[in-house]
C-alpha positions as CSV (number, residue, x, y, z in Angstrom):
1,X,129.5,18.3,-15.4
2,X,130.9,19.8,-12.1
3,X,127.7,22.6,-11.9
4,X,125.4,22.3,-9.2
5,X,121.8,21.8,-10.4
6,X,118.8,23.5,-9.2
7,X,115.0,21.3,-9.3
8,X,112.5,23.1,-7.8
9,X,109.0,21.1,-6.9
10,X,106.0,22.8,-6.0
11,X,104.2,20.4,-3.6
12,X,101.0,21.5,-2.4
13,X,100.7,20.0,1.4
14,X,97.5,21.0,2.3
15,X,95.5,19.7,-0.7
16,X,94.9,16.3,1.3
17,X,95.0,18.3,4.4
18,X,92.3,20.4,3.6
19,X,90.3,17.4,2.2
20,X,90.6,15.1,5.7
21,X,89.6,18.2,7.9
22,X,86.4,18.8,5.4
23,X,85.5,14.6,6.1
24,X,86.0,15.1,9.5
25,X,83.9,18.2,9.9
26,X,81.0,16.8,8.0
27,X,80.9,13.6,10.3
28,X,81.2,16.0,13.2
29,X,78.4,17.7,11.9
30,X,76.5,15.1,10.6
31,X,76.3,14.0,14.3
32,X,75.3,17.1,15.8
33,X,72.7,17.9,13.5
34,X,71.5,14.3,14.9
35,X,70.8,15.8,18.3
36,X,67.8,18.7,17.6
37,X,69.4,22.4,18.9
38,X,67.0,22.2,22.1
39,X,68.2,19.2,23.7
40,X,72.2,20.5,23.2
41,X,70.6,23.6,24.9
42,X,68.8,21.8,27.7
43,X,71.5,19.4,28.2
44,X,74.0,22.6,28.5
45,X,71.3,24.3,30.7
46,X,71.3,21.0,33.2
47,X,75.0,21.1,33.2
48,X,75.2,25.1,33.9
49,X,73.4,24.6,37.2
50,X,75.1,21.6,38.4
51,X,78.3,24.1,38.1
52,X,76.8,26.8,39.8
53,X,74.9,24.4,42.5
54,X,78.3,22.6,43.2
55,X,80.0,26.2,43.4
56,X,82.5,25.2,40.9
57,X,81.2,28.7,38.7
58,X,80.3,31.4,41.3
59,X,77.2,32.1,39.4
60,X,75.3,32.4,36.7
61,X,76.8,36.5,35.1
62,X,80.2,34.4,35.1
63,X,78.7,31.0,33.1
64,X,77.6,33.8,30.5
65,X,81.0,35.2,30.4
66,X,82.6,32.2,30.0
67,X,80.2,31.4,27.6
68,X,80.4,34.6,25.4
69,X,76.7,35.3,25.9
70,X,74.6,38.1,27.4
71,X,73.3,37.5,30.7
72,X,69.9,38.2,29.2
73,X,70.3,34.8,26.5
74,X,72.1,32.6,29.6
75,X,68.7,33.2,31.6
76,X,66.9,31.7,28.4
77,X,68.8,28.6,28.3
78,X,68.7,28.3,31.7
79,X,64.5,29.1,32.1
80,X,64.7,25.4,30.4
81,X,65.3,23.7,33.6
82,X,62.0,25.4,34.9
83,X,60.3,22.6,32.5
84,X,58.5,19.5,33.8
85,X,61.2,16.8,34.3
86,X,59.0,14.1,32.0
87,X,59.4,16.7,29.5
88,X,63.1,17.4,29.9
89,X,63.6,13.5,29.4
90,X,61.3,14.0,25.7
91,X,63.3,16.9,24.8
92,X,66.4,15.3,25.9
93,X,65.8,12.4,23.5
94,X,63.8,14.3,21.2
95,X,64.0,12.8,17.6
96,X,64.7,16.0,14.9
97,X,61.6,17.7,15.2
98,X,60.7,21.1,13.3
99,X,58.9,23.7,14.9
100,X,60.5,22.6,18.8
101,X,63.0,25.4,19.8
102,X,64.0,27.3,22.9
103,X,61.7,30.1,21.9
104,X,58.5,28.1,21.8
105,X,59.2,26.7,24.6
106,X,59.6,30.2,26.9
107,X,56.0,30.4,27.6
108,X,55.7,26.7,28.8
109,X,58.6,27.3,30.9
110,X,57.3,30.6,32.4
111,X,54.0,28.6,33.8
112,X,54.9,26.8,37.5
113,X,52.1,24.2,37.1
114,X,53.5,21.5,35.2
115,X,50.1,20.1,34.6
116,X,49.6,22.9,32.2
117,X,53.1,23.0,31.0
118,X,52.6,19.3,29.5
119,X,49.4,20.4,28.1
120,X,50.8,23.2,26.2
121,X,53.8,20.7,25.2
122,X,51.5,18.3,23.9
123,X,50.0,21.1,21.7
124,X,53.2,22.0,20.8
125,X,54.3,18.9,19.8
126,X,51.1,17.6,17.6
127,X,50.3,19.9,14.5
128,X,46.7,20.1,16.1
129,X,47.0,19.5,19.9
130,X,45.1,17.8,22.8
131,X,43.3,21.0,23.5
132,X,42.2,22.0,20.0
133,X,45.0,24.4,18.9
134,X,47.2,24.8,16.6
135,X,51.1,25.4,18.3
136,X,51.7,28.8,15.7
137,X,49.0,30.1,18.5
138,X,51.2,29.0,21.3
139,X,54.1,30.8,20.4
140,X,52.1,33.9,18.9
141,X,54.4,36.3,21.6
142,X,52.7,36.4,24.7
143,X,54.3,34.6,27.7
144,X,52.7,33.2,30.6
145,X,53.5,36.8,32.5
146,X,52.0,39.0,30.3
147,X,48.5,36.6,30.5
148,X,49.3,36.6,34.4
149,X,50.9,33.2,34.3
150,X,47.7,31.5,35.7
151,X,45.0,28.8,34.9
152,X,42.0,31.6,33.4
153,X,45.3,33.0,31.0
154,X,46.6,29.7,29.7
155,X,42.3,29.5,28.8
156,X,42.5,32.5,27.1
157,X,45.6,31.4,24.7
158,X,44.4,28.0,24.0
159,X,40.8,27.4,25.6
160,X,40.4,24.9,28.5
161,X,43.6,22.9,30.3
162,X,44.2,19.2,28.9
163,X,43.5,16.6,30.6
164,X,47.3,15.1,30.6
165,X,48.6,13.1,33.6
């Protein structure tokens, strides 16, 4: 037999490939979804202003264009600082919790007193609160600007102020 011979193998490379990547992006996010949204967003929102503090990002219009988000959603993450540090640290190590999620929290980070932000994020957090509301009336879409962001308007969303230390 002097011909040459011709064998032709289809070998399909990316079968195990494929099937390591898919492992390794449930694991990845199997952890993620360990750490609720909120705290990935407050922890991003803590970082964002150490950048622009430390000058290292010249403000906050170029953190949203690195970012790939309006300016408009970048001043959302970063109202999240405004919060009460005891309840950054809850959030921060905030088990997975329905129902706690950057938008409920805009109106408790719109108010200044953090006496009243805790007592809103204790209503928030218990299906009926300290103060003797349910949090679906916390979040019903009106911030703490249009109820003129003081004591008598928190009253009017959720009757008097706790008493939380």
């Amino acid at each position: 037999m002097s011909g040459t011979r011709q064998i032709t193998y289809a070998v399909n490379f990316w079968a195990r490939s494929k099937r390591r990547s898919q492992n390794v992006a449930r694991a990845a996010s199997t952890t993620a979804e360990a750490v609720p949204r909120i705290a990935r967003l407050l922890a991003l929102a803590i970082r964002m202003e150490g950048l622009v503090r430390g000058q290292a990002v010249r403000d906050y219009a170029a953190v949203a264009r690195l970012g790939g988000v309006t300016r408009a959603r970048m001043t959302q993450i970063m109202k999240l600082c405004n919060l009460a540090a005891d309840i950054q640290e809850q959030i921060l190590f905030l088990p997975p919790v329905t129902g706690v999620n950057e938008r409920n929290l805009r109106p408790i980070s719109q108010l200044i007193d953090w006496t009243e932000q805790r007592c809103l994020w204790q209503r928030l957090l218990a299906p009926v609160g300290t103060c003797g509301r349910p949090p679906a009336q916390l979040s019903a879409g009106r911030t703490g600007d249009e109820l003129g962001g003081t004591t008598e308007a928190v009253s009017k969303v959720g009757g008097p102020l706790c008493g939380v230390d």
